[in-house]
C-alpha positions in Angstrom: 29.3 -1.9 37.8 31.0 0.3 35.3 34.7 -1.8 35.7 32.6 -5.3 34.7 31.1 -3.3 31.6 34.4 -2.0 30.9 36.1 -5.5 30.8 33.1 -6.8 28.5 33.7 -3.8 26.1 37.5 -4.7 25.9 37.3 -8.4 25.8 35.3 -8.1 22.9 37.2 -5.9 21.1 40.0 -8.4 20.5 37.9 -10.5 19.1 36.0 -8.2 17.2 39.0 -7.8 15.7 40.2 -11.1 14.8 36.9 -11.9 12.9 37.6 -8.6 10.9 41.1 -10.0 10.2 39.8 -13.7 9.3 37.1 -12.3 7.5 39.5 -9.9 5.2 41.7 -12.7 4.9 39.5 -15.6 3.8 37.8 -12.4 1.1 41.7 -12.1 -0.1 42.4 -15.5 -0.7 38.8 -16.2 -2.1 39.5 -13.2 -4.2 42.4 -14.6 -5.4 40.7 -18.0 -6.6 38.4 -16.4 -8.4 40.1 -16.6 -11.9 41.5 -20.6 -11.2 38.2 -22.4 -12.1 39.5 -25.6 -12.9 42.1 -25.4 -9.2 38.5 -24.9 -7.2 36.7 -27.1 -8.6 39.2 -30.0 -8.0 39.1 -28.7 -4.3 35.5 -29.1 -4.2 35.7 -32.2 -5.4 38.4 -33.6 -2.9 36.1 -32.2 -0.2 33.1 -34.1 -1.6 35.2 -37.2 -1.6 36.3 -36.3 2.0 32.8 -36.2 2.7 31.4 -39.1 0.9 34.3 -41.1 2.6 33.1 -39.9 6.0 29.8 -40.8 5.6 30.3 -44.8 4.2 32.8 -45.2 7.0 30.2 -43.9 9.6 27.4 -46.2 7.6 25.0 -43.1 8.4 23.8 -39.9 8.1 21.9 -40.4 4.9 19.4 -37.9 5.6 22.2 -35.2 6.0 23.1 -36.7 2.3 20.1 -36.4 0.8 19.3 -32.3 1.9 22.6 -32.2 0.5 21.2 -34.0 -3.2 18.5 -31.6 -3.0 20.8 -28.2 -2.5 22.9 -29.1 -4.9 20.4 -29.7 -7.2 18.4 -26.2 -6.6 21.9 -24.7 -7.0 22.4 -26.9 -10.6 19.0 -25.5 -11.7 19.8 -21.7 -11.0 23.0 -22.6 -12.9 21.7 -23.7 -16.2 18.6 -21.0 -16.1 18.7 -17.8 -17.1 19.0 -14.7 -15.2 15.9 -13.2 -17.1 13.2 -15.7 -17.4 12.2 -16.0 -21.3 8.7 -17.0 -20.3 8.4 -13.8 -18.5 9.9 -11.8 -21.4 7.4 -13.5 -23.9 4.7 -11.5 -21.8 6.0 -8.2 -21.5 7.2 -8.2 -25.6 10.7 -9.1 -25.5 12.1 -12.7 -26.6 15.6 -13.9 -27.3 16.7 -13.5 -30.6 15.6 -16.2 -32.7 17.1 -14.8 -36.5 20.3 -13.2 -37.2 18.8 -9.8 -37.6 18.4 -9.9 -33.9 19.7 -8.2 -31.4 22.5 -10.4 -29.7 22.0 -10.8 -26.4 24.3 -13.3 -24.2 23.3 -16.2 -21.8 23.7 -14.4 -18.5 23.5 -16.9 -15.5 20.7 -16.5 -12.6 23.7 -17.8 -10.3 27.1 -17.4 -11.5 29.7 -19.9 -12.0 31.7 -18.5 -9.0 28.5 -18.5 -6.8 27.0 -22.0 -7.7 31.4 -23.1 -7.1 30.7 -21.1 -3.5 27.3 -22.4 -2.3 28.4 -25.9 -3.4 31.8 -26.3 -1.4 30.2 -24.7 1.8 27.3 -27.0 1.5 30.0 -29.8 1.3 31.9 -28.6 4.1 28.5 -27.9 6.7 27.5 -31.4 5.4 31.1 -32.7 6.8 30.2 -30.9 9.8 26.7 -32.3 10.6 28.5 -36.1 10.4 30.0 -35.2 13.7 26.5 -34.6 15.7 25.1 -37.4 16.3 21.6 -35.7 16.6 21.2 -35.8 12.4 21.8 -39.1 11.8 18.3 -40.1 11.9 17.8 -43.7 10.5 16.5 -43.7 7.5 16.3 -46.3 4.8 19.0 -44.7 2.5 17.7 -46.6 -0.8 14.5 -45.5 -0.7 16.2 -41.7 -0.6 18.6 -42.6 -3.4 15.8 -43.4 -5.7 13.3 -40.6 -4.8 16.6 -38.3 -5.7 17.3 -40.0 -8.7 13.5 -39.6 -10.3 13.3 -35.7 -8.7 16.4 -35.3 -10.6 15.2 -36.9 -13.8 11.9 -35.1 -13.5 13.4 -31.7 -12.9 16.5 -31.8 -15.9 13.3 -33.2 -18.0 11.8 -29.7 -17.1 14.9 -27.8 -17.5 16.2 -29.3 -21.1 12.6 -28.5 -22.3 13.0 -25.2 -21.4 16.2 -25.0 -22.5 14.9 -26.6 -26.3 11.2 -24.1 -26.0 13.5 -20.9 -25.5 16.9 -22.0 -27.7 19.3 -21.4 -25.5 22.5 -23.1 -24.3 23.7 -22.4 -20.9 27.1 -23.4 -21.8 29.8 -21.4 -23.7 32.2 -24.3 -25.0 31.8 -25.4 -28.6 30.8 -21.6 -29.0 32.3 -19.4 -31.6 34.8 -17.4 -30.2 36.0 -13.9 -31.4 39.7 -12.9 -31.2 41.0 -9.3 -31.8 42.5 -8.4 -34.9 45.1 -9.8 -36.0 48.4 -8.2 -36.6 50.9 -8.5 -39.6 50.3 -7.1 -43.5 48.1 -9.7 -44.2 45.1 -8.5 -42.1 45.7 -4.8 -42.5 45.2 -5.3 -46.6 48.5 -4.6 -47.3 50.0 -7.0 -50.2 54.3 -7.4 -50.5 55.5 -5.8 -53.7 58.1 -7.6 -55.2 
């Protein structure tokens, strides 16, 4: 009894420790994407042509598409929201600055960019997976689907831009006013050339 334990216990061991090396591995190289935005974003969007590819040459699995519409669209709306609700700060006192004796206080995300790249490209990828299972390709009328997701979206951006205009913030940081560090030279230090 104790030499079939004993060969459990070591069998799993390797692979205990293979997952422990994948898993390091896969945190170093996400790691390392972390400051190329614009690099992972065109690999998302290669696998979500990978993806959309799959799914008009299998002519199915439109279901699978449309819980896909519906995460990426819970993931846009944690992107453009802010991390502290203003609705909720109204009630307890505080409010965003709306003068410029205000305090500053900058648009923090309620998912950051990083997570919402994240969540999007392993929905993507699970979605690739799922096309290979025949079990979720329930038959669906796929137009119907494409319209219901095109008015939820309308409705809920509706929602979200009226927020956005109620509370006067912008969940976006280009076309922003950017501050540099000094600069260096006489110039800027107030020193003026004699002749």
């Amino acid at each position: 009894m104790e030499g079939v334990e004993g060969n459990a216990a070591s069998d799993s061991v390797p692979l205990a420790k293979w997952r422990n090396d994948f898993s390091r591995a896969f945190q170093y190289y996400l790691d390392r994407s972390t400051p190329h935005p614009v690099h992972r974003w065109l690999g998302t969007l290669a696998v979500a042509a990978i993806y959309m590819l799959r799914v008009y040459y299998l002519q199915g699995f439109y279901i699978v598409s449309y819980g896909l519409g519906i995460y990426i669209l819970n993931l846009l709306i944690g992107f453009l929201s802010p991390k502290v609700d203003p609705e909720l700060e109204v009630l307890d006192g505080a409010s965003l600055p709306t003068k410029g004796s205000d305090e500053f206080k900058p648009f923090i995300r309620r998912l950051p960019e990083f997570k919402f790249w994240y969540a999007i490209t392993k929905a993507f990828c699970v979605a690739f997976l799922m096309t290979f299972f025949s079990v979720f390709d329930v038959p669906v009328f796929w137009p119907i689907l494409l319209c219901y997701w095109i008015v939820l979206f309308v409705l809920t951006m509706k929602r979200q831009i009226m927020h956005m205009i109620k509370y006067k913030y912008i969940p976006f940081s280009f076309g922003k006013q950017k501050y540099t560090g000094k600069q260096s030279g006489a110039s800027s230090s107030g020193i003026k050339d004699r002749d």
